[in-house]
C-alpha positions as CSV (number, residue, x, y, z in Angstrom):
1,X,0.0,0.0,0.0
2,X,2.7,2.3,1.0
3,X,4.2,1.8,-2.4
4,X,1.5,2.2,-5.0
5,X,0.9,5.0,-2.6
6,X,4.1,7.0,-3.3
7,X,3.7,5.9,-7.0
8,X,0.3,7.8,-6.9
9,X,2.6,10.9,-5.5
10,X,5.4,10.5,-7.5
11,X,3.2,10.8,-10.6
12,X,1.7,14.3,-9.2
13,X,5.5,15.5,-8.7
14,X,6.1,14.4,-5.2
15,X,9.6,12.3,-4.8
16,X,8.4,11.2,-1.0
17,X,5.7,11.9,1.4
18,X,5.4,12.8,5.1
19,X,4.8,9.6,7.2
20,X,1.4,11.5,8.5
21,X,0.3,11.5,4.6
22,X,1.2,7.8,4.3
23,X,-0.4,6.9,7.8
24,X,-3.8,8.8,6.4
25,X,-3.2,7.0,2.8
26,X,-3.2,3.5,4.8
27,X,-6.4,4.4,7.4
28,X,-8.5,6.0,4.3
29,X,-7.8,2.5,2.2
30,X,-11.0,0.2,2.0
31,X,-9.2,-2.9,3.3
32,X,-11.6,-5.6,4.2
33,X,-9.3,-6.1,8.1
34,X,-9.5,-2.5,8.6
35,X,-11.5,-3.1,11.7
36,X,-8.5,-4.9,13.1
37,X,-5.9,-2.8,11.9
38,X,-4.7,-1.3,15.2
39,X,-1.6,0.6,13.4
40,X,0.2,3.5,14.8
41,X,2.3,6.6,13.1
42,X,4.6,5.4,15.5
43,X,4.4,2.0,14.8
44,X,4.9,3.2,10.9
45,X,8.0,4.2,11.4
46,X,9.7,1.5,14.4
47,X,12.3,-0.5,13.9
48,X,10.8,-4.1,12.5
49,X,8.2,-2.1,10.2
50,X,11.4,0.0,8.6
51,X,13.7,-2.8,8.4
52,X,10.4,-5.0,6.7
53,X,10.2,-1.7,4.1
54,X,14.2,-1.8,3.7
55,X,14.2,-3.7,0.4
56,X,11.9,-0.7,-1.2
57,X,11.6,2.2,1.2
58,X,14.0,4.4,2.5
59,X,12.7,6.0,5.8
60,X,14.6,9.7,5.9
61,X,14.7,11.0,9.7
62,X,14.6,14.7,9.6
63,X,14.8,17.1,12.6
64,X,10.5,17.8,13.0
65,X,9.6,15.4,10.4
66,X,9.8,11.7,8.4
67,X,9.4,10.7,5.4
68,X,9.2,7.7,2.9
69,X,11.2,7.7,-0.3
70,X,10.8,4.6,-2.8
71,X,14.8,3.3,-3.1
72,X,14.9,3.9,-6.5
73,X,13.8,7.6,-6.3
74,X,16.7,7.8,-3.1
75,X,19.0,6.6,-5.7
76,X,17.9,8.7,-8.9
77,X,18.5,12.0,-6.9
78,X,22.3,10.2,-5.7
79,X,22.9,10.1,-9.1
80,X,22.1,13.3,-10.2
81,X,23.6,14.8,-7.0
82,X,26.6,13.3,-8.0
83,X,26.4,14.1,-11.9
84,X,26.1,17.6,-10.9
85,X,28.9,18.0,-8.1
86,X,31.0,16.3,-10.9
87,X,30.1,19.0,-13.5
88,X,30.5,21.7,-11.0
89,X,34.1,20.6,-9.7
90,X,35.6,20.4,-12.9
91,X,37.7,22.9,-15.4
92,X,35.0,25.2,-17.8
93,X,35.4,24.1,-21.2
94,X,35.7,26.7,-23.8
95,X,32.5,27.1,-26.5
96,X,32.9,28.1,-29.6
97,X,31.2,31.6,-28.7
98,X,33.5,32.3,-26.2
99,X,36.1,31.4,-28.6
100,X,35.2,34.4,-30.9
């Protein structure tokens, strides 16, 4: 659910979502347990659900908030972090218009 959940975001723009997003996404779903799903936010985001998601979720810790990230999307923006630092540390090439 989480998944196809930040799928759904992705393809709006987002590249993660806020764990109380997520939480919401999982109690508005029309499961047929829902009456015995006795999740928390808390319980989203402890240690054996995170290390469960680990294989496609990346659970970012920041200072007031978390968030989920799909793996792949963590390491699409490593790459282009990476592709740009690269570009930006090395030498300016010349162009032909500065050439004139």
């Amino acid at each position: 659910m989480i998944i196809d959940y930040l799928y759904t975001v992705g393809a709006q723009g987002d590249c993660y979502s806020v764990i109380e997003d997520v939480y919401d996404n999982i109690l508005d779903n029309p499961l047929f347990y829902k009456r015995e799903l006795r999740l928390t936010k808390d319980q989203l985001i402890s240690e054996p659900y995170v290390k469960h998601f680990s294989n496609k979720l990346a659970l970012v810790e920041n200072e007031d908030r978390n968030y989920f990230y799909l793996n792949e999307v963590v390491r699409a923006e490593e790459i282009v972090r990476e592709t740009v630092t690269t570009l930006l540390e090395r030498e300016d090439h010349p162009t032909a218009r500065a050439l004139k």
